[in-house]
N, C-alpha and C positions, 0 to 999 in steps of 0.2 A: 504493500500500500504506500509508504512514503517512495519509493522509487516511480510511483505511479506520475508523483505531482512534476517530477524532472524529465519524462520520456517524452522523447521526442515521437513515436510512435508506437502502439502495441500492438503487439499477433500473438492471439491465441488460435488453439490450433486441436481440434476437436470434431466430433460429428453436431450435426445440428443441436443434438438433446446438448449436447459438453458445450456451445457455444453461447447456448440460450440459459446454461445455467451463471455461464461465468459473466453474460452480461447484465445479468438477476443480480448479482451479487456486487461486480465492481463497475459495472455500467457506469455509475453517476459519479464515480473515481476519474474515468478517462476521458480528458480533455485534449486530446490530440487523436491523431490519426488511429482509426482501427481496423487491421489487417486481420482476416480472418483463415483457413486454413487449414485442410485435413492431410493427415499422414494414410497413404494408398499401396499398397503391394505392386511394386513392379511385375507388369506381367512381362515375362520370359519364355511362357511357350510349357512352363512343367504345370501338369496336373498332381497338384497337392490331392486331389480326393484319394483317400483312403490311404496315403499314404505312411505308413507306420514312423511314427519320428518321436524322438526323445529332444525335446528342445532345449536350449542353453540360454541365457542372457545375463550382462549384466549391465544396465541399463538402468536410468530410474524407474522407470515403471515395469519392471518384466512381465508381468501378466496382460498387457496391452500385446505383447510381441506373442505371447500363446495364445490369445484371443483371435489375433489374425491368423494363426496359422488355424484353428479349429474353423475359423469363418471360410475358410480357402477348403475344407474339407477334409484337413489331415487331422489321421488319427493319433492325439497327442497320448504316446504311452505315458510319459512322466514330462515333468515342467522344472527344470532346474533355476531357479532367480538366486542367481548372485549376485555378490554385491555391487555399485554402479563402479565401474572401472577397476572391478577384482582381476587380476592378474592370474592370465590362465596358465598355470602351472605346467608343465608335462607331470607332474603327477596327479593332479585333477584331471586333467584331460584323456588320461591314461583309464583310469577312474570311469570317465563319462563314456568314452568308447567301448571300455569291455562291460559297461551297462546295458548300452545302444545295442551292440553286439548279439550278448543275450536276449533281449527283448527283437530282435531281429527289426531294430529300427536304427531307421538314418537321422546322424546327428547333425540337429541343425542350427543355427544362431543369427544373429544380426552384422548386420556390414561393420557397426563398429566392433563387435568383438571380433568376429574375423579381420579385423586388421590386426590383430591383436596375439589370434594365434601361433605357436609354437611353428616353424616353417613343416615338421615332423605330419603334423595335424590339417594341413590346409587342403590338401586335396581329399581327405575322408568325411566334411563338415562342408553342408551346404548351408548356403545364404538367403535369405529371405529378402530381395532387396525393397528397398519402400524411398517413395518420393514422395515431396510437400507439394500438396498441389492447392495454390491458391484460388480463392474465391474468385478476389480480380486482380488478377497478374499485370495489369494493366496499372493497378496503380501500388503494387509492390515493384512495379517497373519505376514508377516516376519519384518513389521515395527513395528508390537508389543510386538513380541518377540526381538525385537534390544532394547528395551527402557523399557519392564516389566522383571525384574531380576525372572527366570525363579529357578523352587521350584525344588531340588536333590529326 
């Protein structure tokens, strides 16, 4: 709330119901620009239905990232939420594989924990990718060119 009264613009970033609660609540807060904005699964061409996956994250919200993967149709054997920027070990990882293994599911995580991965682990761990995709891009356009000094 008090960083509210300094910002130059705000994006939250939610489905309608998350949109419509956060403007419920700090609506009468933001006197500047408001950017709105949902987070969408990259389509890529895989059919997630049915497929057996033991998910990883460690992200602030991890249940957000196995909600997309149940929404997409895979079958979440188990949900691993670690901590936001936990440090994927080779022995966790070791750990989550001979799980995955077992459960005869493909382990799978987020773009930023896979950057993150052990180089050992990167080709056995698929990605979920997701993009922000704005309301009106048109004027998440124009508040970036007011604030990035634009190249002659």
């Amino acid at each position: 709330p008090v960083g509210l009264a300094r910002a130059g613009a705000v994006l939250s970033i939610g489905t309608a119901a998350d949109q419509a609660a956060f403007r419920a609540l700090w609506g009468h807060a933001i006197v500047c620009q408001h950017l709105t904005a949902t987070l969408r699964p990259l389509q890529t061409g895989m059919d997630w239905a049915g497929t057996r996956v033991l998910a990883f994250a460690g992200i602030g919200h991890p249940e957000k990232f196995f909600a997309t993967l149940r929404n997409l149709g895979a079958d979440v054997l188990r949900a691993e939420a670690l901590d936001d920027h936990q440090r994927l070990s080779t022995a966790l990882m070791n750990r989550l594989d001979r799980e995955a293994r077992s459960l005869a599911a493909q382990l799978v995580t987020t773009e930023k924990d896979a950057a993150r991965l052990p180089m050992a682990f990167r080709a056995r761990v698929v990605t979920l990718p997701v993009r922000l995709e704005f309301d009106d891009p048109a004027g998440m356009a124009a508040l970036l060119a007011s604030v990035v000094p634009q190249q002659p």
